[in-house]
N, C-alpha and C positions, 0 to 999 in steps of 0.2 A: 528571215528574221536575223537581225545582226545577233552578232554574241555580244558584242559594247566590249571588244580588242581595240582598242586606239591604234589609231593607224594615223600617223602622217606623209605624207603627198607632196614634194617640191616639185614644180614644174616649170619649166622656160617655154612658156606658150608663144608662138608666131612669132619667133624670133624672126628681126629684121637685121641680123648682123651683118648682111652682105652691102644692103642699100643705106641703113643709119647704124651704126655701130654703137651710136649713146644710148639706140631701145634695146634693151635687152633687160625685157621684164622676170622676175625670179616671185612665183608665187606661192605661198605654204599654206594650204588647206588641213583641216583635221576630217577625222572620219572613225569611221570603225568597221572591222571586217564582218563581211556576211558570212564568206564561207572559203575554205580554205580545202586543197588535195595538192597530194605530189607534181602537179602541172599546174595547178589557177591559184590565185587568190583571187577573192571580190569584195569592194570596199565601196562605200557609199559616199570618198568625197568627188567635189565637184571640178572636173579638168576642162580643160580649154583646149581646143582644135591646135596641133604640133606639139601636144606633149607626151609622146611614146615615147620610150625612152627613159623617162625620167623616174625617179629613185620612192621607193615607198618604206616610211622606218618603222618600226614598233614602237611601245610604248619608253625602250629606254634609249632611243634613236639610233638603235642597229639598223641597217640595212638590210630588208626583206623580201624586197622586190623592183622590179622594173615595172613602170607601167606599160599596158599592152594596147589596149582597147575600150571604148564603150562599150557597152552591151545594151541598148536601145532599148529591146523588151522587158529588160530587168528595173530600167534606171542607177545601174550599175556598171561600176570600173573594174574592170582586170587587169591583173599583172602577173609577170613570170616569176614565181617564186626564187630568191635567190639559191636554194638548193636545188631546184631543177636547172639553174644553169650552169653550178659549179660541177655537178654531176653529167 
């Protein structure tokens, strides 16, 4: 069950920088977090295959996480919480 935490998600999915330098797509999805601990967040927006990596902000667009992963089973994204990595 989300808790409805606004979460937004920019991603650079399949960047082609090497072979066409003009694609280079910037996408921002919204969402809201599932569930949150000292190593995961999990958020229900929708990412695109090469965007690990890329930044997830709060609701006042602070910076809160990197994305990680899908999570197949869930239907859900994970990211490394910005304080698990500062730490």
């Amino acid at each position: 069950m989300a808790w409805r935490i606004p979460l937004a998600h920019m991603q650079h999915p399949q960047s082609r920088i090497d072979t066409d330098p003009a694609y280079a797509p910037m996408v921002l999805d919204m969402g809201t977090v599932a569930a949150s601990n000292q190593s995961r967040l999990t958020y229900n927006t929708s990412t695109l295959s090469g965007s690990s990596g890329s930044p997830c902000f709060d609701r006042e667009f602070r910076l809160c996480a990197l994305h990680h992963a899908l999570i197949l089973t869930e239907e859900l994204n994970e990211g490394i919480p910005m304080r698990a990595i500062v730490n």
